[in-house]
N, C-alpha and C positions, 0 to 999 in steps of 0.2 A: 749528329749521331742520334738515334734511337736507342734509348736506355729504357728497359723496360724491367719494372721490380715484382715480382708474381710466385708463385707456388700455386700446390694445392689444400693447403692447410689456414687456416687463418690463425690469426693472433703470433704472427711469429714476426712481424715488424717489419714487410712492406713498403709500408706509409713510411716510417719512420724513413726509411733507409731512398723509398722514393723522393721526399721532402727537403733532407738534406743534401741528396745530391742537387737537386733543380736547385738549392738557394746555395749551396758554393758554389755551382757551375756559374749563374747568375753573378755572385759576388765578383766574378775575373772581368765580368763585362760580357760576358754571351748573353744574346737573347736567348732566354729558356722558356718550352710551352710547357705545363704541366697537366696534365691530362688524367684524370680521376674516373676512373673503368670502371670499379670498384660500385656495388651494391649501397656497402655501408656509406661510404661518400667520406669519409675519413680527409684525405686531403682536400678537399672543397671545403671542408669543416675549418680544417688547419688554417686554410687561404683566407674567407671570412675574419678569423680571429686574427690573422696576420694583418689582414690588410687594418684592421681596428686599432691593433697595437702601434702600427708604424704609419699611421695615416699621417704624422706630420714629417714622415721621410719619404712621401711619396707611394707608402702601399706596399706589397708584397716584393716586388724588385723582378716580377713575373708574368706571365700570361695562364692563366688556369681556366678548364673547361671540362668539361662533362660528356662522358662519350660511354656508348654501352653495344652490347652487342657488334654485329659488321658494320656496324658506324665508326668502329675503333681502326678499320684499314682503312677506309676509305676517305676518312675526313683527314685522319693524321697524314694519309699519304698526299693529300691536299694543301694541309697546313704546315708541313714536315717543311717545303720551299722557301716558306717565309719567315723561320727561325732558324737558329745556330742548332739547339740541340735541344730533344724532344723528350721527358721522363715520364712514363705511363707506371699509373696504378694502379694492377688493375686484382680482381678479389679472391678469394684466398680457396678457389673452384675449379673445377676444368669447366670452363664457362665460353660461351660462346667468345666474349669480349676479348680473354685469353688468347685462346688461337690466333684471333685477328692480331692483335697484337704481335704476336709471336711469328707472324706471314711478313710484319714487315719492320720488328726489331732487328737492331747490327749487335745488342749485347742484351743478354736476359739473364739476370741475378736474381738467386732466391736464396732469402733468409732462413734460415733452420735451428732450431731450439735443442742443445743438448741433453732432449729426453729421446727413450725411444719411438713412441707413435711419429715424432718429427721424422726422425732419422730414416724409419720407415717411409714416410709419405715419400721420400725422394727419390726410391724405385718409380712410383708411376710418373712423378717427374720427366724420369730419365725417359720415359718412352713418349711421354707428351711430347718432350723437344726430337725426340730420334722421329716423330709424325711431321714435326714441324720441318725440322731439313730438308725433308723430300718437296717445301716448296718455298723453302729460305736458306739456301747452301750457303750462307754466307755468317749465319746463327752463331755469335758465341753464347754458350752456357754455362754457367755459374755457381757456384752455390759457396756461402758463407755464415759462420758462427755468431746468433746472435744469442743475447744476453748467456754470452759466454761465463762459464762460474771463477770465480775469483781462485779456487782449489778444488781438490780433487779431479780424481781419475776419467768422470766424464767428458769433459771437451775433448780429452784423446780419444777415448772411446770412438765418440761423437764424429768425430774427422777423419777417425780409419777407416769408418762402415760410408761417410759421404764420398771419400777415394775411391773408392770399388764403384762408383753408380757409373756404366756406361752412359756417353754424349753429354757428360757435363764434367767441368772441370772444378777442382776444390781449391778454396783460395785462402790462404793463409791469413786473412786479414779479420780477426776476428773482433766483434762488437761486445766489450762487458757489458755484465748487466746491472746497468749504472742508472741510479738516481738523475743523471744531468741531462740525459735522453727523454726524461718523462718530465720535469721539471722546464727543458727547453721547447717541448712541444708545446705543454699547459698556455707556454707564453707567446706563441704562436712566432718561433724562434726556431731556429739552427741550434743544433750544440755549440757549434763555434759564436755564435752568437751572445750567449748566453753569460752571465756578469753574477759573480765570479765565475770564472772558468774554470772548470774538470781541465785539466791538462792532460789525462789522458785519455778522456773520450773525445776528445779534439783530437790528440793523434790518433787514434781512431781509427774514427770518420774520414779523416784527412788521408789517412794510409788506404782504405780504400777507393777515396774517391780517385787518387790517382790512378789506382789499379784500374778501374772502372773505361776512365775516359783515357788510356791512354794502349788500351788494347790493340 
C-alpha cells in the first residue's frame, strides 16, 4: 500500500503521523519505504536521529529516502515493487511533490488542528484530491483530529465543519495533544515505543493505524 500523509497547511503533524505509521507498520514485519517529499526534511531528520538511538538494534527497522517534486511518481512507482508498503511525507503546500504523490497514492490522510485557519485549509484540500481522482480513481481521502483538546467544544466544532468537506472522508480517530508524541519523536521513537508509556496515545496511534492500513 501507498499511504501518503499531506495537507496544505504545515505544522499540523504529518511527519508525526507519517513516522509512526512506517515504524508500526515495520514492527508487524512489513518492509516499510519512507519517503521524505517534504522541504523541511523532518522525517529524514527523525531517521538520522533514529538510526543513532537504535544503532545497537540494527537502525531504523526501515528504508528512508528523499524524493521531491515528479521524482516522487516516478521513483516511488519504481520502488513501490520492492517493498510491502510505502509512507510518503510529503510538505504542508500544494506542491509539486504533493500531486505526484497523490497520482499514485491508495490512501491520503491529512492531519488538522481544531483551530479555524486549519479547518478552513481543508476546503481547498478537498478540491486538490477532487483534481487528483480524475487521474487516481482509486484515491481514498482522509482527514483526521490532531492535537485534539482534552475539553471543550472545539474538536466538535472541528469535526462538524471537516464532515461537510466534499471527496474526503472524516475519521473518528482522533490524536491528543499529548506530551508522549513530542517526547517520542525527540527520541527518534514511536509513541508506542516510548518507556513509560502514555496508554492512551498508543491507543491512539494504534486505533488509527488500523483504520489506515485496513481500508
Amino acid at each position: 500500500m501507498i499511504l501518503v500523509c499531506g495537507g496544505i497547511k504545515g505544522g499540523i503533524g504529518k511527519s508525526t503521523v507519517a513516522i509512526n505509521m512506517a515504524i508500526i507498520r515495520a514492527s508487524e514485519g512489513k518492509d516499510v519505504l519512507l519517503v521524505d517529499a517534504d522541504d523541511q526534511e523532518s522525517a529524514s531528520d527523525f531517521t538520522i536521529m533514529r538510526n543513532e538511538t537504535l544503532s545497537d538494534k540494527g537502525g531504523a527497522g526501515y528504508t528512508a529516502v528523499k524524493l521531491h517534486g515528479a521524482a516522487v511518481r516516478t521513483d516511488v512507482l519504481k520502488l513501490a515493487t520492492k517493498y510491502d508498503d510505502v509512507v510518503i511525507d510529503v510538505g504542508g503546500r500544494d506542491t509539486a511533490g504533493q500531486r505526484a504523490a497523490l497520482s499514485v497514492a491508495n490512501v491520503y490522510v491529512v492531519p488538522f488542528l481544531p483551530a479555524s485557519f486549519d479547518v478552513w485549509s481543508l476546503e481547498k484540500v478537498g478540491t486538490l484530491i477532487e483534481e487528483a481522482k480524475a487521474f487516481n480513481e482509486q484515491l481514498y481521502a482522509c482527514c483526521m483530529l490532531n492535537r485534539a483538546d482534552s475539553q471543550g467544544k472545539e474538536n466538535a466544532e472541528a469535526a462538524e465543519i471537516a464532515q461537510s468537506i466534499p471527496h474526503m472522508i472524516y475519521l473518528d480517530t482522533p490524536l491528543g495533544n499529548r506530551k508522549a508524541f513530542r517526547n517520542a519523536a525527540a527520541q527518534g521513537l514511536a509513541v508506542t515505543e516510548l518507556k513509560p508509556q502514555d496508554p492512551k496515545a498508543v491507543k491512539e496511534i494504534i486505533t488509527l493505524y488500523k483504520h489506515l492500513f485496513n481500508v
